[in-house]
N, CA, C and O atoms as CSV, one atom per row, in Angstrom:
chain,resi,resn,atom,element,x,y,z
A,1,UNK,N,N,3.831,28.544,-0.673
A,1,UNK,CA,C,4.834,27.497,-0.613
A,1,UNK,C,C,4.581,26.521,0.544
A,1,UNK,O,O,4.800,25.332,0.314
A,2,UNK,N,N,4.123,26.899,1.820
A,2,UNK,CA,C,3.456,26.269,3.045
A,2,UNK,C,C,2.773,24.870,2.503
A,2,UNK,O,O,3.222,23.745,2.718
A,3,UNK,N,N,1.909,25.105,1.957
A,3,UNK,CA,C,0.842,23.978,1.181
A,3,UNK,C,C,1.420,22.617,0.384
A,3,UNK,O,O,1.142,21.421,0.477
A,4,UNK,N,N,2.482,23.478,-0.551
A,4,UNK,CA,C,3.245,22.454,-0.983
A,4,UNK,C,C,4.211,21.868,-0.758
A,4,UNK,O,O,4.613,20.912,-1.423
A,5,UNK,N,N,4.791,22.375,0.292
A,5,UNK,CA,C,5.790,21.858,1.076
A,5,UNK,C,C,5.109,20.428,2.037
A,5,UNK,O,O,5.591,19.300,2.139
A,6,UNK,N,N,3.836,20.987,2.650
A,6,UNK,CA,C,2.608,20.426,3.453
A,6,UNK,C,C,2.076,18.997,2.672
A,6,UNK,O,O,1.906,18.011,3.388
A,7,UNK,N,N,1.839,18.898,1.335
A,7,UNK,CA,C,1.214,18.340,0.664
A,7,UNK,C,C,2.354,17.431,0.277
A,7,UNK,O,O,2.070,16.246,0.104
A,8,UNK,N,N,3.787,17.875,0.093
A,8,UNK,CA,C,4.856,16.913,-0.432
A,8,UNK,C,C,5.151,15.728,0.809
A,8,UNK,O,O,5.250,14.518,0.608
A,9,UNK,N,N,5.262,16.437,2.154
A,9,UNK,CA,C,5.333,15.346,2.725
A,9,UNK,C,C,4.586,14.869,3.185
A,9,UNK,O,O,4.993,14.417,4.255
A,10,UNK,N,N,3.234,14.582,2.949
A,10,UNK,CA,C,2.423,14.298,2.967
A,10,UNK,C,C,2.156,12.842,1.786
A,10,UNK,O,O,1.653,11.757,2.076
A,11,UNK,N,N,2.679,13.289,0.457
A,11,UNK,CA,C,3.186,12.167,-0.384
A,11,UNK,C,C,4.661,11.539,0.016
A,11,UNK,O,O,4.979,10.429,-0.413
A,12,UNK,N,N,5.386,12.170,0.711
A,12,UNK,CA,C,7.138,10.927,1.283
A,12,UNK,C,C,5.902,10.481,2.677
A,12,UNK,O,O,6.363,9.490,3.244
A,13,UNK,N,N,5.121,10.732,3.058
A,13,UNK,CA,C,4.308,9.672,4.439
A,13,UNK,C,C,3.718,8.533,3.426
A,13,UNK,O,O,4.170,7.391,3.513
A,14,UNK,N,N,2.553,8.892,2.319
A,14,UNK,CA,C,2.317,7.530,1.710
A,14,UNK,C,C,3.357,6.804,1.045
A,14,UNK,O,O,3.406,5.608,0.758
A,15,UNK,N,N,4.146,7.686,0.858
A,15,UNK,CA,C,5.879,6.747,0.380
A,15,UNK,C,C,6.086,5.674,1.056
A,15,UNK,O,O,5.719,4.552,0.703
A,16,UNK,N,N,6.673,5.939,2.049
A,16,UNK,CA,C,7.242,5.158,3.304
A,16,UNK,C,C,6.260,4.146,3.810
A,16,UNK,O,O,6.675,3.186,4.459
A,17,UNK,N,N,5.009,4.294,3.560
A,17,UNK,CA,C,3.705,3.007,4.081
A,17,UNK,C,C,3.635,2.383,2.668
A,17,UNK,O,O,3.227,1.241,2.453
A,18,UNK,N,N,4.014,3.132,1.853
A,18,UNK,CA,C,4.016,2.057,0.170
A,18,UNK,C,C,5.513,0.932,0.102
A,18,UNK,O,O,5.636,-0.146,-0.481
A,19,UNK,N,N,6.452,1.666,0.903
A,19,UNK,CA,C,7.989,1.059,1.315
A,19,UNK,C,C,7.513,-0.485,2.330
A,19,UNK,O,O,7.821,-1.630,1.998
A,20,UNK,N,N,7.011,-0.251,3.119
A,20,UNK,CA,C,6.748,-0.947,4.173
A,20,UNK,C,C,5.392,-2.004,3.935
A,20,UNK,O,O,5.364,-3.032,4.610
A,21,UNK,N,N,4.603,-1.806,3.248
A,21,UNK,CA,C,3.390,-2.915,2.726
A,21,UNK,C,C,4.181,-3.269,1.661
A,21,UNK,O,O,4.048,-4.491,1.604
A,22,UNK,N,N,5.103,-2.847,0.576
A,22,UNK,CA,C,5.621,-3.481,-0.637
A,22,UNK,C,C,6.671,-5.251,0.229
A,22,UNK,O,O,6.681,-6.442,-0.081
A,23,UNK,N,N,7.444,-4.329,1.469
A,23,UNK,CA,C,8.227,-5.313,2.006
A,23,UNK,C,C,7.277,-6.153,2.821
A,23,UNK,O,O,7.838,-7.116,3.345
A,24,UNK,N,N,6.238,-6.065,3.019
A,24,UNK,CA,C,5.378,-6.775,3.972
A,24,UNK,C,C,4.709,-7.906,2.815
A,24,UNK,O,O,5.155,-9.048,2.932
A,25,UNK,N,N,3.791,-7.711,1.831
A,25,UNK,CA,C,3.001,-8.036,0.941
A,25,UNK,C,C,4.292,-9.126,0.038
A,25,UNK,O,O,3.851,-10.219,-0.319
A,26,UNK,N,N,5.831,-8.819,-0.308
A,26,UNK,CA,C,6.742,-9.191,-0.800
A,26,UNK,C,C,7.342,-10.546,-0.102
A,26,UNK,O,O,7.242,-11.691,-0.545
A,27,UNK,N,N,7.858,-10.211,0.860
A,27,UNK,CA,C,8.147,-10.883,2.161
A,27,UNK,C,C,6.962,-12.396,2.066
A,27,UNK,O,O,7.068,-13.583,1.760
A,28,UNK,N,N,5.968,-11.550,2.490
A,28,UNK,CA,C,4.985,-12.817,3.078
A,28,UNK,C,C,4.775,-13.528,1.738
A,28,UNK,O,O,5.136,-14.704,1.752
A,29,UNK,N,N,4.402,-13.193,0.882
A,29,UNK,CA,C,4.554,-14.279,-0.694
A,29,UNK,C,C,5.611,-15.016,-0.944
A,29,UNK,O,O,5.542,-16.153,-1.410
A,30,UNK,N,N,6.822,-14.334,-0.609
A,30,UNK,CA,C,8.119,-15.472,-0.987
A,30,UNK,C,C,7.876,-16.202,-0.173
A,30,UNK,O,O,7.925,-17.367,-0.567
A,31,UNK,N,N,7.482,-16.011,1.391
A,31,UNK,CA,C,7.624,-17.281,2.484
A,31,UNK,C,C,6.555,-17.827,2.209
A,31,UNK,O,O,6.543,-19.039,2.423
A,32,UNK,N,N,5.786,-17.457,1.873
A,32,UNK,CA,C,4.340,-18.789,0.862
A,32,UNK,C,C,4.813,-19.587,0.024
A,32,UNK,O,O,4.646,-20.798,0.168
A,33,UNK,N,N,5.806,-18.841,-1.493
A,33,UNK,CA,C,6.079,-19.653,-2.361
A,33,UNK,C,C,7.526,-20.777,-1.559
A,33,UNK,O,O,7.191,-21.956,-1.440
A,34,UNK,N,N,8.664,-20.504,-1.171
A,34,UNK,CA,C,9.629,-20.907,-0.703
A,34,UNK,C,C,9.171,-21.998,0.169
A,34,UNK,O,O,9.238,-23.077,-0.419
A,35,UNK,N,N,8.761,-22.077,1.285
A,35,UNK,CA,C,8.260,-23.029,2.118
A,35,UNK,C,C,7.454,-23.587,1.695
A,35,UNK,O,O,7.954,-24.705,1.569
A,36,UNK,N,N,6.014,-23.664,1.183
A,36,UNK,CA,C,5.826,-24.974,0.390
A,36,UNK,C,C,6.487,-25.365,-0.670
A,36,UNK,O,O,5.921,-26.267,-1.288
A,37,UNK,N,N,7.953,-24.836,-1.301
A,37,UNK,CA,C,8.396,-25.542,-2.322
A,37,UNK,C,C,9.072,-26.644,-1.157
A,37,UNK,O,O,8.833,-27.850,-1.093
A,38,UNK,N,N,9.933,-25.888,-0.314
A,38,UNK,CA,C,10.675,-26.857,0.676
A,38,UNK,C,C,9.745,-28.086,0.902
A,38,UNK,O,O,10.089,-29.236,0.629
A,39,UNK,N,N,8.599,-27.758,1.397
A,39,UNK,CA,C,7.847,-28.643,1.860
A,39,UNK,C,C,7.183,-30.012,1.386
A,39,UNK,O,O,6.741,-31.053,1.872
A,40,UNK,N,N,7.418,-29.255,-0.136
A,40,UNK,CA,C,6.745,-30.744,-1.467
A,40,UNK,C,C,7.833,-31.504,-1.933
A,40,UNK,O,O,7.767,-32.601,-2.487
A,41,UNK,N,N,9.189,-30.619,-1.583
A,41,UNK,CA,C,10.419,-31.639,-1.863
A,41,UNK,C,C,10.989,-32.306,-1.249
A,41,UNK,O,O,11.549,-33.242,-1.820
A,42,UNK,N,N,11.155,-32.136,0.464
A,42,UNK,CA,C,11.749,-33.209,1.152
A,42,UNK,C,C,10.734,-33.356,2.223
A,42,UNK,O,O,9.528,-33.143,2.100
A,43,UNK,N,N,11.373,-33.751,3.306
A,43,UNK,CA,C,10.917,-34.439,4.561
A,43,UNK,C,C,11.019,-33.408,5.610
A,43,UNK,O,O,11.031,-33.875,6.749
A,44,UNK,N,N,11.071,-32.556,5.548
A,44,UNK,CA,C,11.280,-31.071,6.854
A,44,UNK,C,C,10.074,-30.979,6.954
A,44,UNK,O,O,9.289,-30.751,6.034
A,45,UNK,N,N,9.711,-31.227,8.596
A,45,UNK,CA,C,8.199,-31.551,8.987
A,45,UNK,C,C,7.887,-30.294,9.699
A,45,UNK,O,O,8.159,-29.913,10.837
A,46,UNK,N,N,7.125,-29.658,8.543
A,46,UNK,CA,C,6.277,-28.511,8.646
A,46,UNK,C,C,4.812,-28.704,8.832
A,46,UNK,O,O,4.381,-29.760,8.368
A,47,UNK,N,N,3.948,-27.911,9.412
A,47,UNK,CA,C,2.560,-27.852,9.172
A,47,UNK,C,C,1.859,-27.579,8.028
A,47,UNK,O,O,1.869,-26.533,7.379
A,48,UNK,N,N,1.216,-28.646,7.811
A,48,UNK,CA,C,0.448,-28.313,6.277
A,48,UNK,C,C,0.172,-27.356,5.753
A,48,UNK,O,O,0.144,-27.168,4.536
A,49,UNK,N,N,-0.209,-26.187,7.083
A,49,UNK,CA,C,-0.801,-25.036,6.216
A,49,UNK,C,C,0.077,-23.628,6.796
A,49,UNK,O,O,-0.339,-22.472,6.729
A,50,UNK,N,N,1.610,-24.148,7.470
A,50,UNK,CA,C,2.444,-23.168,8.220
A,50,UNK,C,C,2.432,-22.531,7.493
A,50,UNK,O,O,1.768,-21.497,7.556
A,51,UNK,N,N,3.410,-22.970,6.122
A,51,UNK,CA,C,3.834,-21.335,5.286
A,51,UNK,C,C,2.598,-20.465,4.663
A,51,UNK,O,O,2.665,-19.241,4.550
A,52,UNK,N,N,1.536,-21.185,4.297
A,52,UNK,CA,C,0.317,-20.680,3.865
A,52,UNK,C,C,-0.108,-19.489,4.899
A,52,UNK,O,O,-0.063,-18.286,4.644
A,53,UNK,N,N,-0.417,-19.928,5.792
A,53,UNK,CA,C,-1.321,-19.141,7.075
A,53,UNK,C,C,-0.028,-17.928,6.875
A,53,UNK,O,O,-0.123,-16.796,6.402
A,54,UNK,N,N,1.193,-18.647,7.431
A,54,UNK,CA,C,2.201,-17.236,7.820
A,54,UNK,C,C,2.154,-16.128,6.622
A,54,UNK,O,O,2.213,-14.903,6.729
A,55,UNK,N,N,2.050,-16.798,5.643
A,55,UNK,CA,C,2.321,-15.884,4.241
A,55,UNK,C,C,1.621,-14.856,3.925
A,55,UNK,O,O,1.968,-13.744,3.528
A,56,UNK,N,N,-0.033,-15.586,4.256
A,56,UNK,CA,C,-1.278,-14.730,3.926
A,56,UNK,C,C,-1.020,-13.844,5.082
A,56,UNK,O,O,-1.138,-12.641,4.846
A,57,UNK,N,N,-0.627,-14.260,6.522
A,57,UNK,CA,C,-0.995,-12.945,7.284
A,57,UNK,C,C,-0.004,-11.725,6.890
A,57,UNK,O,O,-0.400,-10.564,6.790
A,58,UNK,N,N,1.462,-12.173,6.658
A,58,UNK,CA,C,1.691,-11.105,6.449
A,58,UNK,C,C,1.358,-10.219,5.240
A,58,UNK,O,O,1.450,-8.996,5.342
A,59,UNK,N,N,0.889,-10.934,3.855
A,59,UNK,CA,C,0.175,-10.142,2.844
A,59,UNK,C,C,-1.016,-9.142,3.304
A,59,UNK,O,O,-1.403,-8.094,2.788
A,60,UNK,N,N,-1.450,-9.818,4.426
A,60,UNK,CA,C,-3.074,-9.408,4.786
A,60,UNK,C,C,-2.738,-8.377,5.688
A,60,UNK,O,O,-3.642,-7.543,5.741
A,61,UNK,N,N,-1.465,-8.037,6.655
A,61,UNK,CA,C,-1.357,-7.112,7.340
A,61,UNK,C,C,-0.681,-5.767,6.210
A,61,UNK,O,O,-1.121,-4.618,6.196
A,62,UNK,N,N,0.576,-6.337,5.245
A,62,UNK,CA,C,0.607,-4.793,4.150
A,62,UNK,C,C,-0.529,-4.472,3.931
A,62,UNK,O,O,-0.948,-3.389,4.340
A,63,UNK,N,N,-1.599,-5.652,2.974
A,63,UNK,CA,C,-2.456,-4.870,2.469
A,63,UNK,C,C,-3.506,-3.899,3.464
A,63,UNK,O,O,-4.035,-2.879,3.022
A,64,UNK,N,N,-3.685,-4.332,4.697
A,64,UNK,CA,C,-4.578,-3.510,5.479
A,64,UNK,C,C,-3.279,-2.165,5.866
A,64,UNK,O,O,-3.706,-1.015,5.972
A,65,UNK,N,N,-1.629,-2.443,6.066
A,65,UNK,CA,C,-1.681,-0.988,6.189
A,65,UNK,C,C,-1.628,0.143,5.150
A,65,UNK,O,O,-1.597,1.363,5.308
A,66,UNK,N,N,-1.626,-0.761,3.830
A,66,UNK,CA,C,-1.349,-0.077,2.676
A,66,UNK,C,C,-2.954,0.646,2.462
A,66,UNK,O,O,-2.958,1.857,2.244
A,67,UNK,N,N,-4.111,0.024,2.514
A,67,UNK,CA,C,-5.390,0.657,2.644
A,67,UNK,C,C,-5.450,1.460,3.513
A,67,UNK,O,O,-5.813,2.497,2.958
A,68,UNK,N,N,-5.217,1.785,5.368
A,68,UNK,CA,C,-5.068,2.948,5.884
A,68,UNK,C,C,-4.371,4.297,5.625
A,68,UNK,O,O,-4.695,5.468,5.824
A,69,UNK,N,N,-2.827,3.428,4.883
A,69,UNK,CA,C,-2.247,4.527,4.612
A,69,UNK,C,C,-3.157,5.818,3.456
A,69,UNK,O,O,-3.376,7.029,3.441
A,70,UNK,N,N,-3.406,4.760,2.727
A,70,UNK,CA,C,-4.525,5.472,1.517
A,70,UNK,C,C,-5.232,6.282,1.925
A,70,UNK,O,O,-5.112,7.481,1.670
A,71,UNK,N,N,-6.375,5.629,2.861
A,71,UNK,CA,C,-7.655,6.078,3.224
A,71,UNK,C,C,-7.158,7.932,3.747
A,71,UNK,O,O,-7.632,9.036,3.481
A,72,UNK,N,N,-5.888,7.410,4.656
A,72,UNK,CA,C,-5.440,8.722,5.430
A,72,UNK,C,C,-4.564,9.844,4.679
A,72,UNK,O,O,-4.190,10.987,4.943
A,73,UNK,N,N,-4.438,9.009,3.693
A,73,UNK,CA,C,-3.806,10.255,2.404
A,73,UNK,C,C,-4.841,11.306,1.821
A,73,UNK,O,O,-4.839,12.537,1.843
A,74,UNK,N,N,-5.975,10.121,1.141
A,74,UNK,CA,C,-7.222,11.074,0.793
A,74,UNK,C,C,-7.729,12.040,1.991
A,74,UNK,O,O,-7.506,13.242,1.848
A,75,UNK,N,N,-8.171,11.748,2.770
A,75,UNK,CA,C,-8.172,12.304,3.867
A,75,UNK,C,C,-7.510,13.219,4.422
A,75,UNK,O,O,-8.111,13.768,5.346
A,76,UNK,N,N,-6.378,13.633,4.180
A,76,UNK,CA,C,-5.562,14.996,4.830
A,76,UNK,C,C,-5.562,15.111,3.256
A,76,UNK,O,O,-5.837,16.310,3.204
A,77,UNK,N,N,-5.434,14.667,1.727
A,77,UNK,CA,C,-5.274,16.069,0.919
A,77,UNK,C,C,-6.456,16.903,0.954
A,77,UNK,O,O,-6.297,18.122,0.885
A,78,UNK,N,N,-7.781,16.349,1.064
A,78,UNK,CA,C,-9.120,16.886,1.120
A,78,UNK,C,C,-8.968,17.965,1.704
A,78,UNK,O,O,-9.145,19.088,1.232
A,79,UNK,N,N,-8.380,17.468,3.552
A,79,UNK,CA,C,-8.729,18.639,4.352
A,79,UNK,C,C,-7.868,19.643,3.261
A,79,UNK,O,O,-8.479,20.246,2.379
A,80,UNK,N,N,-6.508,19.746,3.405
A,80,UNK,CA,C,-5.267,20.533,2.402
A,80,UNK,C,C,-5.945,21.603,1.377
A,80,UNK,O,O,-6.001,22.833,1.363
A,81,UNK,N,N,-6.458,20.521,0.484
A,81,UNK,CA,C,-7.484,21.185,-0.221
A,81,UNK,C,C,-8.510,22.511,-0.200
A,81,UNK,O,O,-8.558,23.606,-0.761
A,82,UNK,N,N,-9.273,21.791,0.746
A,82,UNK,CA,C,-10.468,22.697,1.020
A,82,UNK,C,C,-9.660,24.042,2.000
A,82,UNK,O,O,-10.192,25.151,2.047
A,83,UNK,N,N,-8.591,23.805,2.597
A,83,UNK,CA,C,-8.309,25.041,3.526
A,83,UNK,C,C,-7.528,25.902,2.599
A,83,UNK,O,O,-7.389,27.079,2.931
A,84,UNK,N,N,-6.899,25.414,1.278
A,84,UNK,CA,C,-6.196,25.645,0.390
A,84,UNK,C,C,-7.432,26.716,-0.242
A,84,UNK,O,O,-7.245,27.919,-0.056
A,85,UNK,N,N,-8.561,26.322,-0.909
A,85,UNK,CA,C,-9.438,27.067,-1.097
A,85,UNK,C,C,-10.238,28.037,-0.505
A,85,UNK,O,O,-10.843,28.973,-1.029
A,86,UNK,N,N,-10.145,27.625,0.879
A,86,UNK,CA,C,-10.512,28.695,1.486
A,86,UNK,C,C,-9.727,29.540,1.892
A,86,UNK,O,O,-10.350,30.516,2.311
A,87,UNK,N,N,-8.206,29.694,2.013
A,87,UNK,CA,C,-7.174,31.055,1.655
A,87,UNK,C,C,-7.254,31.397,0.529
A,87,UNK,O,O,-7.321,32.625,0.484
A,88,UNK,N,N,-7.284,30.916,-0.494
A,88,UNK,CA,C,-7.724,31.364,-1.597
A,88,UNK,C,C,-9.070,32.361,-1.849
A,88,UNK,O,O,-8.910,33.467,-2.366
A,89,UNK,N,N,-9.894,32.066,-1.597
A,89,UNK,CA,C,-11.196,32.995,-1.588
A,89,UNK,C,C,-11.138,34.100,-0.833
A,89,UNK,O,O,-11.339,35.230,-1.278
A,90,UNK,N,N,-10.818,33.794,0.524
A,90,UNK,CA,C,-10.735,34.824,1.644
A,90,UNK,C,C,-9.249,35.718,1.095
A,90,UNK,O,O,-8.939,36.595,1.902
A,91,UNK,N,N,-8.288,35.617,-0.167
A,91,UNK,CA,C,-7.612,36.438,-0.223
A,91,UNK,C,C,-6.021,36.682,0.757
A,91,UNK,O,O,-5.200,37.599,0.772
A,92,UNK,N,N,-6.095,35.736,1.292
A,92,UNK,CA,C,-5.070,34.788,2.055
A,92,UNK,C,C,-3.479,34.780,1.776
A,92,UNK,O,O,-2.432,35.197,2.272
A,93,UNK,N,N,-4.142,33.757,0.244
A,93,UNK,CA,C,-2.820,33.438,-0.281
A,93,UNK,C,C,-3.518,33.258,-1.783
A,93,UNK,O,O,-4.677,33.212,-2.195
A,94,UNK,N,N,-2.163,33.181,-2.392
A,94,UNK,CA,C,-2.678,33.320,-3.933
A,94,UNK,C,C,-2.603,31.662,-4.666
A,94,UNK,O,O,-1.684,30.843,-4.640
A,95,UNK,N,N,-3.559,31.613,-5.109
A,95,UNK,CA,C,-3.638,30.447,-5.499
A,95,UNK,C,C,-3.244,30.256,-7.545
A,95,UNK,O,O,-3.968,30.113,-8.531
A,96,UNK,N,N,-2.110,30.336,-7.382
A,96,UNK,CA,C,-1.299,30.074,-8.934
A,96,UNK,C,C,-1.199,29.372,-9.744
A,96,UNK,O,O,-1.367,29.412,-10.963
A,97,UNK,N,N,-0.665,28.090,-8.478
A,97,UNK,CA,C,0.175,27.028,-8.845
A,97,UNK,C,C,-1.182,25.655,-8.857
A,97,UNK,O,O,-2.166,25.540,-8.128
A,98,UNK,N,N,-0.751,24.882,-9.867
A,98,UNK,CA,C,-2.003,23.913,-9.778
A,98,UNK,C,C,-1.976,22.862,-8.776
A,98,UNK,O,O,-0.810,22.667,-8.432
A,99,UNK,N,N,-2.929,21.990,-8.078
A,99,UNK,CA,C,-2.732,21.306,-7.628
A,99,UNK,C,C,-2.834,20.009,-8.358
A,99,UNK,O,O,-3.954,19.886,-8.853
A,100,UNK,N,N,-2.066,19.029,-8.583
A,100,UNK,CA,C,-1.756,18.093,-9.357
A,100,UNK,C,C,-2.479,16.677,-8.740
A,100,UNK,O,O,-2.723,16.608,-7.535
A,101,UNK,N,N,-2.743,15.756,-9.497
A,101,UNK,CA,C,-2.823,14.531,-9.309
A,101,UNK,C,C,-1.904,13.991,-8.524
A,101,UNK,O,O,-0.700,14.199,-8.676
A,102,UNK,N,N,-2.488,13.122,-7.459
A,102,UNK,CA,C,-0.761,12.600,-6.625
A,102,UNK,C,C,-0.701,11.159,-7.522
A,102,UNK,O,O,-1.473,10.201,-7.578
A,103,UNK,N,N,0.380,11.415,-8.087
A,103,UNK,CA,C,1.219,10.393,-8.182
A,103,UNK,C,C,1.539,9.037,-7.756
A,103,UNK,O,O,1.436,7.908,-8.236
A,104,UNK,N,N,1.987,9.593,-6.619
A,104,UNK,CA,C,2.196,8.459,-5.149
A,104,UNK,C,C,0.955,7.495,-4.833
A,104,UNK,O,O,1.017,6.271,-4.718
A,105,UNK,N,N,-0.055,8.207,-4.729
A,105,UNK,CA,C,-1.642,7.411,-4.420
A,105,UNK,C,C,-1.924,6.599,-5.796
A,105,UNK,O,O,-2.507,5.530,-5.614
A,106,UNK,N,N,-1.584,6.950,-7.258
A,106,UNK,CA,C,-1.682,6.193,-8.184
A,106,UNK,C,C,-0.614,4.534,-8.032
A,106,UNK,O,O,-0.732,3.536,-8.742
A,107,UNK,N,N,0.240,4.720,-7.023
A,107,UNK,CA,C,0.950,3.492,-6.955
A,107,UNK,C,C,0.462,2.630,-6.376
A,107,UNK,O,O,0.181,1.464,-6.653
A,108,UNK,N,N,0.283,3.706,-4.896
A,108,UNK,CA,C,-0.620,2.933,-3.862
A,108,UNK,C,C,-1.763,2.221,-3.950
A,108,UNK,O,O,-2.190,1.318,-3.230
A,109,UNK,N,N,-2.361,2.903,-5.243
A,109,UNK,CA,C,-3.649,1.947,-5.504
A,109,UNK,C,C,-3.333,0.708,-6.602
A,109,UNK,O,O,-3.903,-0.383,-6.589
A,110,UNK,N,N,-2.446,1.067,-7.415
A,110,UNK,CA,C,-1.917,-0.155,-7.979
A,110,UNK,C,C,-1.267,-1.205,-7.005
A,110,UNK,O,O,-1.732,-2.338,-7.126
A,111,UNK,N,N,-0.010,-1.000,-5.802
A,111,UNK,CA,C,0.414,-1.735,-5.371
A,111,UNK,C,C,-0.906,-2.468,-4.462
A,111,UNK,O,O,-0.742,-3.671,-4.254
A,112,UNK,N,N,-2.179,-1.858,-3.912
A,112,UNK,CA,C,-3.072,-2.389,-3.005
A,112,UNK,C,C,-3.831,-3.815,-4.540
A,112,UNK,O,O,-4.258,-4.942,-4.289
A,113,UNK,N,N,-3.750,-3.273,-5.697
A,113,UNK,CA,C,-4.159,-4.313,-6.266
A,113,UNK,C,C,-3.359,-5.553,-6.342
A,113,UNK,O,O,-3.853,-6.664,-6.534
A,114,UNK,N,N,-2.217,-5.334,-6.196
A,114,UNK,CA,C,-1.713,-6.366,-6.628
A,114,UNK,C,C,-1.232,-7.293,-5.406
A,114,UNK,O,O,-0.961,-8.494,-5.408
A,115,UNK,N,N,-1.214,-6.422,-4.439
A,115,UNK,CA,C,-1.559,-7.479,-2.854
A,115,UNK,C,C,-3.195,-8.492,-3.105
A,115,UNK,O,O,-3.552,-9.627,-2.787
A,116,UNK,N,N,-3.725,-7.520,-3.717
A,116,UNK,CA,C,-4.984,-8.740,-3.423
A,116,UNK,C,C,-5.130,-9.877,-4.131
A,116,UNK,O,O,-5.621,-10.969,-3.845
A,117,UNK,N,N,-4.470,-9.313,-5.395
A,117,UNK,CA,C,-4.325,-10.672,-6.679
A,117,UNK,C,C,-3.448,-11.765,-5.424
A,117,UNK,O,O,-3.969,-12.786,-4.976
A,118,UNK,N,N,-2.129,-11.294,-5.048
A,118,UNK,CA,C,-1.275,-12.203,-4.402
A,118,UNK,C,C,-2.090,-12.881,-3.326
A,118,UNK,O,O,-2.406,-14.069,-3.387
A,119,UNK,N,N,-2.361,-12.204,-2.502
A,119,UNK,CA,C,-3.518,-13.168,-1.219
A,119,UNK,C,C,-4.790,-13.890,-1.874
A,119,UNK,O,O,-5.464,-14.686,-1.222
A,120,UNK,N,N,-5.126,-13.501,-3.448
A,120,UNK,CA,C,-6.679,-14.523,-3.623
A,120,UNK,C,C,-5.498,-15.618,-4.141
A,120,UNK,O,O,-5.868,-16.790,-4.082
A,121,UNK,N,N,-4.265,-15.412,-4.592
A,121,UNK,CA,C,-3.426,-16.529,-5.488
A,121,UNK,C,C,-3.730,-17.736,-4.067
A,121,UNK,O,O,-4.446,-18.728,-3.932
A,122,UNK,N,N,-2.635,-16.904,-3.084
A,122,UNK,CA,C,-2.250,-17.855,-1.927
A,122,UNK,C,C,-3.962,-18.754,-1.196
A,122,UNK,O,O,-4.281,-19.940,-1.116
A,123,UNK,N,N,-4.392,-17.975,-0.958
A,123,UNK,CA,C,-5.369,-18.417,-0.060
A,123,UNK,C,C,-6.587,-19.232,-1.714
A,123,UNK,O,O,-6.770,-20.420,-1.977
A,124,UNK,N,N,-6.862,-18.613,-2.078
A,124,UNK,CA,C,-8.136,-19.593,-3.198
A,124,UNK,C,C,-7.482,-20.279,-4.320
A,124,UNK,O,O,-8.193,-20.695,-5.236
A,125,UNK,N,N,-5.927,-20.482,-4.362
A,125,UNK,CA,C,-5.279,-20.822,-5.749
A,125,UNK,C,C,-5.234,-20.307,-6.742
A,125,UNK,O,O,-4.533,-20.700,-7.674
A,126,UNK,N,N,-5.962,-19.320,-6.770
A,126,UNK,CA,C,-6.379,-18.733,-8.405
A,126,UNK,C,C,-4.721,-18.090,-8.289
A,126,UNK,O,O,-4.135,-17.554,-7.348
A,127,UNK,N,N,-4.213,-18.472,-9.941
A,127,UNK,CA,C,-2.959,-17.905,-10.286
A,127,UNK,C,C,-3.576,-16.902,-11.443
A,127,UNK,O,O,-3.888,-17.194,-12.597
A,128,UNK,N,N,-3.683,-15.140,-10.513
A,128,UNK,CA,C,-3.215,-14.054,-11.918
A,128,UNK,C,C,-2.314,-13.558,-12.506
A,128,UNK,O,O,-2.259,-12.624,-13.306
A,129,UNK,N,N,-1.282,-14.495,-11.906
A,129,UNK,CA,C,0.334,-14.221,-12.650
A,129,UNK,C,C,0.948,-15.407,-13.482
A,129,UNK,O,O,2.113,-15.382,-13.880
A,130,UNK,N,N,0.285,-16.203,-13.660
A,130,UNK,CA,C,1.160,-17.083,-14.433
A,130,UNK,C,C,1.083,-18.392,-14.056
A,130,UNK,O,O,1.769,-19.240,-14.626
């Protein structure tokens, strides 16, 4: 039970960095789209490329913590894993229960795609949404 208890919060940690790049990556796109709408409709003297620059960085900072968070997920289930197998062999603990696909990392890698579609939109124009 140790393991999976170990391994669950281990998926509520990539939770909470999927919580926090969703509001980061979210955030910085509306203030991309919103401020240059402001900006093409009246006279509020902004910098040409204020909301742009601000927008992308904050897309560009979720998506880099949403990639650490990843990197460091794979990374401790591996270790999890392999020590998981090695109580197992050595007779330890009994190994029953399956270890499953995470879930959570299937989002994370969807939500890391769709930060990048949003930052090539903002920064090269290319629209993959519409």
């Amino acid at each position: 039970m140790a393991y999976q208890r170990t391994r669950l919060a281990a998926e509520r940690t990539l939770m909470s960095v999927i919580r926090t790049s969703l509001s980061l990556i979210g955030f910085g796109f509306t203030i991309f789209q919103v401020f240059s709408s402001v900006q093409s409709l009246s006279e509020v003297s902004i910098g040409a490329n204020a909301p742009r620059n601000f927008g992308t960085a904050l897309v560009a900072l979720g998506i880099g913590m949403l990639f650490v968070g990843i990197a460091y997920h794979i990374q401790f289930m591996r270790a999890l894993r392999a020590d998981r197998e090695e109580g197992i062999v050595s007779s330890q603990i009994r190994g029953l229960s399956p270890y499953p696909v995470s879930m959570t990392l299937m989002v994370a890698c969807a939500l890391l795609l769709v930060g990048i579609l949003a930052i090539c939109s903002m920064v090269f124009g290319v629209h993959p949404f519409g």
